[in-house]
DSSP file (Angstrom, degrees, kcal/mol; ACC not computed):
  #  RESIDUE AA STRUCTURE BP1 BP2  ACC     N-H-->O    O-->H-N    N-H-->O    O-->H-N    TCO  KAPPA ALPHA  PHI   PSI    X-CA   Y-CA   Z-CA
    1    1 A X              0   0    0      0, 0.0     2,-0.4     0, 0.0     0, 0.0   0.000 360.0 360.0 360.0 134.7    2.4   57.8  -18.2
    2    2 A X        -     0   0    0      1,-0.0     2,-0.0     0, 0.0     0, 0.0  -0.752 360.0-129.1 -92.1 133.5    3.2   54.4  -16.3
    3    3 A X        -     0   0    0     -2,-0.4     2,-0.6     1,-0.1    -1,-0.0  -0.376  24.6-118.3 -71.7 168.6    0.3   52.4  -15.2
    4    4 A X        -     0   0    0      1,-0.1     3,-0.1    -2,-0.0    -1,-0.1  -0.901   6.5-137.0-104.1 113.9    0.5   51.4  -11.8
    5    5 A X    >>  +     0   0    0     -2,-0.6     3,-1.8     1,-0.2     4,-0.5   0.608  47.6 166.6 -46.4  -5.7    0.6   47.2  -10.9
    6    6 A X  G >4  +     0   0    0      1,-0.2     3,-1.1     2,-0.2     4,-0.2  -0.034  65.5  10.8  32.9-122.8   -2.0   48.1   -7.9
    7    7 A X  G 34 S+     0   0    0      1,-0.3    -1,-0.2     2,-0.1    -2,-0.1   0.277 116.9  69.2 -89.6   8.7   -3.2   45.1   -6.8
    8    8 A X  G X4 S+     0   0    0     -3,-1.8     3,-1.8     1,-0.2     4,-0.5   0.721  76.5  82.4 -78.1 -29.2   -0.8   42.2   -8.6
    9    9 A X  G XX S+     0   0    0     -3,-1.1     3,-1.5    -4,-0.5     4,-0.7   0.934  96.5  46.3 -54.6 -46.1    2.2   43.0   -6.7
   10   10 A X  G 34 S+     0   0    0      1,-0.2    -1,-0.2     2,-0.2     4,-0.1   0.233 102.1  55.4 -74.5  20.1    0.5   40.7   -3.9
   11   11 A X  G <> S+     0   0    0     -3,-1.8     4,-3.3     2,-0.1    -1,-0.2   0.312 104.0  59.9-116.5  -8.4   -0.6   37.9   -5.7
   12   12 A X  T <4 S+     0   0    0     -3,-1.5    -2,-0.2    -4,-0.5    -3,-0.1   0.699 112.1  43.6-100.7  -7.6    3.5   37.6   -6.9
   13   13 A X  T  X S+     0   0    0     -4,-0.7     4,-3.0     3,-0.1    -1,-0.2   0.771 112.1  50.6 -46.3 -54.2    4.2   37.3   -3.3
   14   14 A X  H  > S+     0   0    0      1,-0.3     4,-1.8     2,-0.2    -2,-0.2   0.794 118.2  37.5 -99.4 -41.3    1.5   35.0   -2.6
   15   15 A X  H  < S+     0   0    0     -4,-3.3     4,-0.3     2,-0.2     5,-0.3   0.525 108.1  58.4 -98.5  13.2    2.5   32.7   -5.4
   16   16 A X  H  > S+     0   0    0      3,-0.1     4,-2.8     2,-0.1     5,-0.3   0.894 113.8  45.2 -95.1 -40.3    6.2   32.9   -5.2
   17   17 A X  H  X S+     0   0    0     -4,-3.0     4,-1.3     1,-0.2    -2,-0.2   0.779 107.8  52.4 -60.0 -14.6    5.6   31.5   -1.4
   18   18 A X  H  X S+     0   0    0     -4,-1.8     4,-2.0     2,-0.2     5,-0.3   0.829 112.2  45.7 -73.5 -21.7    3.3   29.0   -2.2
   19   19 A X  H >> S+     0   0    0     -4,-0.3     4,-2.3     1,-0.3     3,-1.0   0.952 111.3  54.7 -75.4 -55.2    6.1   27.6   -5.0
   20   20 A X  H 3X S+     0   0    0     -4,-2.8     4,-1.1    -5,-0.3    -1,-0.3   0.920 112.4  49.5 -44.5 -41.7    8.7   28.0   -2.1
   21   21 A X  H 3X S+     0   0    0     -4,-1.3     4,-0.6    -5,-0.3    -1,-0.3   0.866 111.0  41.6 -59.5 -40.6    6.1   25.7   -0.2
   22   22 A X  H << S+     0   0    0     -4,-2.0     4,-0.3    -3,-1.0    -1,-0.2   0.470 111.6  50.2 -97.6   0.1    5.6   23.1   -2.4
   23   23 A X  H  X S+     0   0    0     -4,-2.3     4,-1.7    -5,-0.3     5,-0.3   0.756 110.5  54.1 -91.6 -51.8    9.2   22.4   -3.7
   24   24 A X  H  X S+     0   0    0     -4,-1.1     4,-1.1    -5,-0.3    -2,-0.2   0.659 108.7  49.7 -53.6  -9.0   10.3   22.3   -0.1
   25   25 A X  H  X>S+     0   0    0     -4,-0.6     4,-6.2     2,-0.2     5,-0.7   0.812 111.7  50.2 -57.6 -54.7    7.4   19.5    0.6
   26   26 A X  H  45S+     0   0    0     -4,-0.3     4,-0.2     1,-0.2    -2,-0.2   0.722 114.2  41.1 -65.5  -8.8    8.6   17.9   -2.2
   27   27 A X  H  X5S+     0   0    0     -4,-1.7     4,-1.7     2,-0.1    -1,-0.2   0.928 118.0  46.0 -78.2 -57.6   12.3   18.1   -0.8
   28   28 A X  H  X5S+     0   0    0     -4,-1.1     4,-1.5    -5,-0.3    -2,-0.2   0.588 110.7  54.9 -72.0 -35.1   11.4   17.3    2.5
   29   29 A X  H  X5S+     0   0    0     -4,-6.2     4,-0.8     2,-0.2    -1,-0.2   0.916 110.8  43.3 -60.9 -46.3    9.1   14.3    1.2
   30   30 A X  H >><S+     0   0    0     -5,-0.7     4,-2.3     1,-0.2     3,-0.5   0.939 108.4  61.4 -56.9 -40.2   12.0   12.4   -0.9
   31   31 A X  H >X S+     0   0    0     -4,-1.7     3,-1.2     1,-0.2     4,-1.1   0.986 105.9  45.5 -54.2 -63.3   14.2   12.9    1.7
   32   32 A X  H 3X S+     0   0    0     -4,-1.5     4,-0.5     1,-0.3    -1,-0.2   0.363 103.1  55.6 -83.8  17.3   12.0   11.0    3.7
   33   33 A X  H <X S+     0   0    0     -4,-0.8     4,-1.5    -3,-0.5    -1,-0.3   0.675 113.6  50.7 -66.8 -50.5   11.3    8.2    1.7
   34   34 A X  H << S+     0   0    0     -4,-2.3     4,-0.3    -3,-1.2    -2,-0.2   0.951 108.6  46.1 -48.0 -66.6   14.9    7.8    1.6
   35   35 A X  H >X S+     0   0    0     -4,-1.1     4,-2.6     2,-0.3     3,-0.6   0.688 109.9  54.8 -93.0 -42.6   15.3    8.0    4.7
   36   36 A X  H 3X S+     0   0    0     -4,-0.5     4,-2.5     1,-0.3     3,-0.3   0.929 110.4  44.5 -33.4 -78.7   12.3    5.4    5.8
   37   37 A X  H 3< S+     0   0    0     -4,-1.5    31,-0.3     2,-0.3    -1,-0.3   0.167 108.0  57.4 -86.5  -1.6   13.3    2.6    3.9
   38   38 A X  H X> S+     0   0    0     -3,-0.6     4,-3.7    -4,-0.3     3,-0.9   0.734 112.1  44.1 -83.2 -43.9   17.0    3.0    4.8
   39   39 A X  H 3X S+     0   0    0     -4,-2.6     4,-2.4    -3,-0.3     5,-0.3   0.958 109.4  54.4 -72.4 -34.6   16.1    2.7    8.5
   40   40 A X  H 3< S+     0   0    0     -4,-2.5    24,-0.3     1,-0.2    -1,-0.2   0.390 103.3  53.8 -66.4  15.0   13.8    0.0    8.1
   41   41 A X  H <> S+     0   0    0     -3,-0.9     4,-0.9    23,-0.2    -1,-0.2   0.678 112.5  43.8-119.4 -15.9   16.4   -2.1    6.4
   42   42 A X  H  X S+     0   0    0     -4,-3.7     4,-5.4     3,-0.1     5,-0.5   0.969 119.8  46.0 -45.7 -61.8   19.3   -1.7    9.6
   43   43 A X  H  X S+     0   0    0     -4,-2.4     4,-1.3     2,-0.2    -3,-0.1   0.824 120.4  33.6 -77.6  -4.0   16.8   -2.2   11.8
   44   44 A X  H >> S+     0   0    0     -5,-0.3     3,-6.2     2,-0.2     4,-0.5   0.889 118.3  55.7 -62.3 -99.6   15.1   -5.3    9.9
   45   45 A X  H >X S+     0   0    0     -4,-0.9     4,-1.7     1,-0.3     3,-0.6   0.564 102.0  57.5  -8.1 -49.9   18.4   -6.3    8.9
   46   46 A X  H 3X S+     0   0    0     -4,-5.4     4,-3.1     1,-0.2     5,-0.5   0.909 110.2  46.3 -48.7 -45.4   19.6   -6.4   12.7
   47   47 A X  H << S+     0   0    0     -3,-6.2    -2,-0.2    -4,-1.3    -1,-0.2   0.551 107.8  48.9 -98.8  19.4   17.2   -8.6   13.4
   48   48 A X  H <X S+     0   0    0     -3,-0.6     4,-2.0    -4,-0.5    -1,-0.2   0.709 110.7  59.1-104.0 -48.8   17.6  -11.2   10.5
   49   49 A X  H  < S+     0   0    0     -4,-1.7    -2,-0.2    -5,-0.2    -3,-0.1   0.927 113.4  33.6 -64.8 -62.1   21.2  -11.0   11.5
   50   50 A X  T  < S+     0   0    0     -4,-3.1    -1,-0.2     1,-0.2    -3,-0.1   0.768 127.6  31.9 -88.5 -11.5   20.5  -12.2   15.3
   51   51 A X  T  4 S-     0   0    0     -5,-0.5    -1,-0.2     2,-0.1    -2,-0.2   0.760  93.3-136.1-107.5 -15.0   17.5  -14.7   15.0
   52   52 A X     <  +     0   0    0     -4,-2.0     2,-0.3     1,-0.2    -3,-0.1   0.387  52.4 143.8  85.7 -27.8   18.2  -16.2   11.4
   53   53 A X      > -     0   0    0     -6,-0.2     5,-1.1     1,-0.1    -1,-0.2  -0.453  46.5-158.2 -35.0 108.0   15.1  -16.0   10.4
   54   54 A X  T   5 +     0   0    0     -2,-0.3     2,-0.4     4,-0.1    -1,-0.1   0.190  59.1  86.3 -57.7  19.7   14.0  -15.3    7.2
   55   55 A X  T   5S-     0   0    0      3,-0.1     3,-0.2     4,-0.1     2,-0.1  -0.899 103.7 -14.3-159.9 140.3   10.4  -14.0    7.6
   56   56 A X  T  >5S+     0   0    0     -2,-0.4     4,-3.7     1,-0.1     5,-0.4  -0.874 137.8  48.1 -72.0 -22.5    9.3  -11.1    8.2
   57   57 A X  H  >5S+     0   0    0      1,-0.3     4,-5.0     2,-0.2     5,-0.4   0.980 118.2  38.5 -67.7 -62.9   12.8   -9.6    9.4
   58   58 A X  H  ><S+     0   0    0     -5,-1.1     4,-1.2     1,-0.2    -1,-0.3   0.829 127.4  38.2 -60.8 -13.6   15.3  -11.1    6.0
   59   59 A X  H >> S+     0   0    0      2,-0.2     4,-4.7     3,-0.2     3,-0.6   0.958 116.4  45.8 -80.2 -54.2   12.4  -10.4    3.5
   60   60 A X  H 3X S+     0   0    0     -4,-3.7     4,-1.9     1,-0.3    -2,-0.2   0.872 122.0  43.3 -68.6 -34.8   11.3   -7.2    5.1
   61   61 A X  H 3< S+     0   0    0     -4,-5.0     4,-0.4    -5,-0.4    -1,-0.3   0.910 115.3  47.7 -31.2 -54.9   15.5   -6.2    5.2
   62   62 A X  H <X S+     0   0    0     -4,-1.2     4,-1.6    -3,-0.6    -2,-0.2   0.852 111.6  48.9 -93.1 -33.9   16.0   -7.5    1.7
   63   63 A X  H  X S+     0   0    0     -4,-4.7     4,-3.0    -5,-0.2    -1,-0.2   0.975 114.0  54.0 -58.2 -53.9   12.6   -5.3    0.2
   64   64 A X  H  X S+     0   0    0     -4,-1.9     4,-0.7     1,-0.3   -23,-0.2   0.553 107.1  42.8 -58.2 -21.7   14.1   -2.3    2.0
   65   65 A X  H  > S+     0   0    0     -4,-0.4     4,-2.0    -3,-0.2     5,-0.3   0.722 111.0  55.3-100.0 -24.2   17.5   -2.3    0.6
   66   66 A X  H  X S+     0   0    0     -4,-1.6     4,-3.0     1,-0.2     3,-0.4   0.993 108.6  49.8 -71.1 -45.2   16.1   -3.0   -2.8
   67   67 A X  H  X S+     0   0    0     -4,-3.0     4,-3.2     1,-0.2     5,-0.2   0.869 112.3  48.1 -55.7 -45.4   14.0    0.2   -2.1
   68   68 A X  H  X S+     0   0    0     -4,-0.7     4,-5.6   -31,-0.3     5,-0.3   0.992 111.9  50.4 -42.3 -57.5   17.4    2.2   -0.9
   69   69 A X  H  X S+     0   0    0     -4,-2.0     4,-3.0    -3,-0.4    -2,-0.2   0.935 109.9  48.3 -77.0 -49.2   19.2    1.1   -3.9
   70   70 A X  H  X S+     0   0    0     -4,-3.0     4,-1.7    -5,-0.3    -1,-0.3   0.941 111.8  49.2 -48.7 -43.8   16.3    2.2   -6.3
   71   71 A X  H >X S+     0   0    0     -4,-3.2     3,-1.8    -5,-0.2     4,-1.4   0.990 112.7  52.2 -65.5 -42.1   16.1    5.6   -4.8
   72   72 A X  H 3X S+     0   0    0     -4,-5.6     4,-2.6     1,-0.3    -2,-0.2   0.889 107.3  49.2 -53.8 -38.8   20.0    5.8   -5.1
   73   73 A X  H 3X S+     0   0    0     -4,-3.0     4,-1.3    -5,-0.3    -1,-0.3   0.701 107.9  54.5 -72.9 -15.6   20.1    5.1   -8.4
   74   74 A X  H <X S+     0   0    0     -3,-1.8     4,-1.0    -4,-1.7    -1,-0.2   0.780 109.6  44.5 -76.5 -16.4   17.5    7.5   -9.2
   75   75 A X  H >< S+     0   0    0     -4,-1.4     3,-1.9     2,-0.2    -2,-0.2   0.969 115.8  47.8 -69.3 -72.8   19.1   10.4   -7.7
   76   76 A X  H 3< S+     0   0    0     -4,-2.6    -2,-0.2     1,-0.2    -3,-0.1   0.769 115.7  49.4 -37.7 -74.7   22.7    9.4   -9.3
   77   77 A X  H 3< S+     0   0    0     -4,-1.3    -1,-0.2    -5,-0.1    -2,-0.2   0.668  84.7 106.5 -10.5 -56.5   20.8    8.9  -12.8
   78   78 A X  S << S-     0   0    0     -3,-1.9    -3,-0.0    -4,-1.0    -4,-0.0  -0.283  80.4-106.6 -70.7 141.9   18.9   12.1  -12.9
   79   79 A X        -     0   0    0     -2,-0.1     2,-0.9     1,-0.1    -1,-0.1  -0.076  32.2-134.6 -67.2 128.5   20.3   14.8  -15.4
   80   80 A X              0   0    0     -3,-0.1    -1,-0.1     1,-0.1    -2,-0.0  -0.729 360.0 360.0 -95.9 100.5   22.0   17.6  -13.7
   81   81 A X              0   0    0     -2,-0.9    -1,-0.1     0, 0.0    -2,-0.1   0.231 360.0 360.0 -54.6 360.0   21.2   21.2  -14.8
């Protein structure tokens, strides 16, 4: 005789969408870290470029590309499965 899964079949639903939820946060978050700090160093960067300034525009530019260039390098860096 086979036992029957009853009431487990819906909990293997319930936790395969919440993992489908929380990687796609986590996709959808990086991305937009990335994606943050890349526009805020054009548009910083635009405006260090027309006024000359250094402060806030060239710092806030020059923080923001270091931030790009750290995320890039983590992506490129991480071990591919």
């Amino acid at each position: 005789m086979q036992r029957s899964s009853g009431p487990l079949v819906p909990l293997h639903y319930f936790g395969s969408g919440y993992t489908t939820l929380v990687a796609t946060d986590g996709i959808i978050g990086y991305a937009k870290a990335g994606i943050t700090s890349g526009t805020l160093a054009g548009i910083m960067g635009m405006r260090f470029y027309h006024s000359g300034k250094l402060m806030p525009a060239g710092l806030i530019a020059g923080a923001s590309l270091l931030m790009v260039a750290k995320i890039g390098l983590n992506v490129l860096s991480r071990p591919h499965s």
